[in-house]
N, C-alpha and C positions, 0 to 999 in steps of 0.2 A: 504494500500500500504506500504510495509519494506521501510526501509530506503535506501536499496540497490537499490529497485526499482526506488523507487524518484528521486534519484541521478543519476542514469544510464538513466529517462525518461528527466530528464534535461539536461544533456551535449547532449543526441543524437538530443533535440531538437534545441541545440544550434549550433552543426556540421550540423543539415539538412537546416539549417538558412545560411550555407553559398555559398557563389555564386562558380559553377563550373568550373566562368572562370577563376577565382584566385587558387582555388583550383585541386590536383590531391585527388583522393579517393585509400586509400590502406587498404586490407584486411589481416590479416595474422591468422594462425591456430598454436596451437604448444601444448610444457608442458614445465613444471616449472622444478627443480632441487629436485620437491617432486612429482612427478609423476602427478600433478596435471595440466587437461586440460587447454588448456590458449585462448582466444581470443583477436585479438586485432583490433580495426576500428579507422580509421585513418586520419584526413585530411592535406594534407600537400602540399608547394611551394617548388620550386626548383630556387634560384636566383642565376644568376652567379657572380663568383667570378675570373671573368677574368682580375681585378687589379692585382690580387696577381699569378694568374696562371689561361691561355687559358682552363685546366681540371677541374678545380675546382668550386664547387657548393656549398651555402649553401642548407641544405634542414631546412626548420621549419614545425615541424607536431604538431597535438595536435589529441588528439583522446582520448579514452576508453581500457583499459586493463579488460575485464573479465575474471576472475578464477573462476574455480569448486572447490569442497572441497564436503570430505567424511563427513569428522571429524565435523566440526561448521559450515557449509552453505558456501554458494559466496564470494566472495570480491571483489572490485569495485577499478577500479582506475583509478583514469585524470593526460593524460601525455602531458609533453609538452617535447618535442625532437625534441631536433635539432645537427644537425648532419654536417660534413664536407662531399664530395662527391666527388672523384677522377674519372673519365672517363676513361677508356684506349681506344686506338685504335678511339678517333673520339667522335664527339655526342653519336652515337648510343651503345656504347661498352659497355664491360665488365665494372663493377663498383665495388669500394669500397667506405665503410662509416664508418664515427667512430663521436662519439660524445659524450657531458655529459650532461642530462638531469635531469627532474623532472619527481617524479609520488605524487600525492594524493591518500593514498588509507581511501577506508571507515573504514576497520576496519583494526587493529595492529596486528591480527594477520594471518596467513595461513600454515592450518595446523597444523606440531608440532612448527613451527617458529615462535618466540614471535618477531614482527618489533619494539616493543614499540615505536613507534611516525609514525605518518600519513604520514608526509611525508620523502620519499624514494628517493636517489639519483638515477639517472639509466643510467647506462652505458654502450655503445651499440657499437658494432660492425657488418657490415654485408656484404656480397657479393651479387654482383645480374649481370643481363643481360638481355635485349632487350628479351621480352615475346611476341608475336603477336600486339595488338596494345599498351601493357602494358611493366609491365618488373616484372621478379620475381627474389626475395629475400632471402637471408638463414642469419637470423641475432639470435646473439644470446647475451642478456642483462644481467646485475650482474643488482638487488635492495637492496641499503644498504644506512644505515642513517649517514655513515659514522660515527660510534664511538658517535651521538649527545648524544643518551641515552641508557642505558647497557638493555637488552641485543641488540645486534645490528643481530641479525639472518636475516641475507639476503637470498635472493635467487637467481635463476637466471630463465631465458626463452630460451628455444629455437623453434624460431618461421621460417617457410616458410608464405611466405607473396608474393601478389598480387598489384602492383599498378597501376591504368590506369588513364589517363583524361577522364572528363565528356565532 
């Protein structure tokens, strides 16, 4: 078993380990800023933030980013994102998000991009709206290690994404 493997059979066993009624499940499809296919599975809350504003939500997700690669194989990475959440128009509305997060990835690099260090900051933006019982997403993320260690070759995602309750 690669070490990719191991890594990606342990957090999903760790995500299938948690309970649906705390949790929403979100899927998303995309590429990277290198052409490189990208997946990402997601679990994540929605708590309100109705001290500070009746619209506002934190979200905290944690999930899997899988990438493809031509060039040296997969890479793997555990994200934790958490995000700010704006409603328009009601519960059920139009939404924005923005947030700054964390990823782990397995390896340093993807692609021709050298990350030099594992971990990656990630910085997210997205729009979405009310999807049949779910609601769908268009987010698109910068991964950068902020300057910790040269070279600092980030990337980005742009991902459509899916999130429903169980």
């Amino acid at each position: 078993m690669s070490r990719h493997t191991a890594i990606a059979a342990i957090a999903t066993a760790c995500l299938l380990g948690s309970s649906p009624t705390l949790a929403d499940w979100s899927l998303a499809a995309g590429a990277t800023s290198e052409s490189t296919a990208a997946l990402q599975i997601q679990v994540d809350h929605l708590l309100p933030l109705e001290g500070l504003h009746p619209r506002l939500d934190l979200r905290l997700a944690t999930g899997l980013l899988l990438l493809s690669s031509e060039e040296k194989g997969a890479n793997t990475a555990w994200l934790f994102t958490p995000a700010v959440r704006y409603t328009f128009m009601g519960e059920r509305g139009v939404f924005v998000e923005a947030g700054i997060g964390g990823a782990f990835f397995v390896e340093t690099r993807l692609d021709a991009r050298e990350l030099a260090t594992s971990f990656q900051f990630e910085d997210r933006i997205a729009l979405g709206l009310p999807w049949a019982d779910g609601e769908i997403s268009l987010a698109l993320t910068h991964y950068s290690n902020a300057g910790i260690k040269n070279p600092n070759d980030g990337f980005e995602t742009l991902m459509l994404g899916y999130r429903v309750s169980l």
